[in-house]
C-alpha positions as CSV (number, residue, x, y, z in Angstrom):
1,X,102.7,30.0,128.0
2,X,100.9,26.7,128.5
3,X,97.3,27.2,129.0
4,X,96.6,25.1,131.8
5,X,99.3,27.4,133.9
6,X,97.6,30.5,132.6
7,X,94.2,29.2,133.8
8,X,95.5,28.1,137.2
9,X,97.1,31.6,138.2
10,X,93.7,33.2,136.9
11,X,91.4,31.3,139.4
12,X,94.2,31.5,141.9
13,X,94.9,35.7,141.9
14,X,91.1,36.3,141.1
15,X,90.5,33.9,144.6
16,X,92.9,36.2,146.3
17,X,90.7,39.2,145.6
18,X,87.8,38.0,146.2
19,X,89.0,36.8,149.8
20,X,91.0,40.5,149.9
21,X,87.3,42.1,149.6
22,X,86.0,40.4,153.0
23,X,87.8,43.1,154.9
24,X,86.3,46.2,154.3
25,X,88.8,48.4,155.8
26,X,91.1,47.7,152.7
27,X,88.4,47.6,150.4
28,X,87.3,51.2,151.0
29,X,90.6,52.7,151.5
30,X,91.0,54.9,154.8
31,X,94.2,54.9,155.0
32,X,96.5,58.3,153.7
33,X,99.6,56.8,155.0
34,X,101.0,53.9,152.4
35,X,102.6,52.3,155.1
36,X,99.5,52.2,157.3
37,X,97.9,50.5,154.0
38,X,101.1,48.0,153.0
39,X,100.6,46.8,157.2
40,X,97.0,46.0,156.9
41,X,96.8,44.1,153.8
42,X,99.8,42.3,154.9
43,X,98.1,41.0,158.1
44,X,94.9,40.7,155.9
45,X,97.0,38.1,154.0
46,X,98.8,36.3,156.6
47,X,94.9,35.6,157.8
48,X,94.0,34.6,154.2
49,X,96.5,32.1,154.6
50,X,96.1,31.1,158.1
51,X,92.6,30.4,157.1
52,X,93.3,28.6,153.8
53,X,96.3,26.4,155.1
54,X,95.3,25.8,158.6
55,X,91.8,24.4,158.0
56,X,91.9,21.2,160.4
């Protein structure tokens, strides 16, 4: 694997987390019910990119 590509998804997927940890509720895990869980970090990341590609 080229190294440039490897060091590009690094700093891109550790980004990720590091914006995933600015909402707590998935964070500290309330949730029992996976589905519950799967829901809210999909709307956590349609906001992630709402944020990141909707800047204007």
């Amino acid at each position: 694997m080229d190294a440039v590509i490897f060091e590009e998804r690094f700093r891109t997927t550790e980004r990720v987390f590091g914006w995933e940890d600015k909402f707590r509720r998935l964070l500290l895990r309330f949730e029992r019910i996976s589905q519950v869980r799967y829901t809210l970090k999909t709307l956590a990341y349609t906001i992630i990119n709402l944020w990141h590609y909707c800047r204007g």
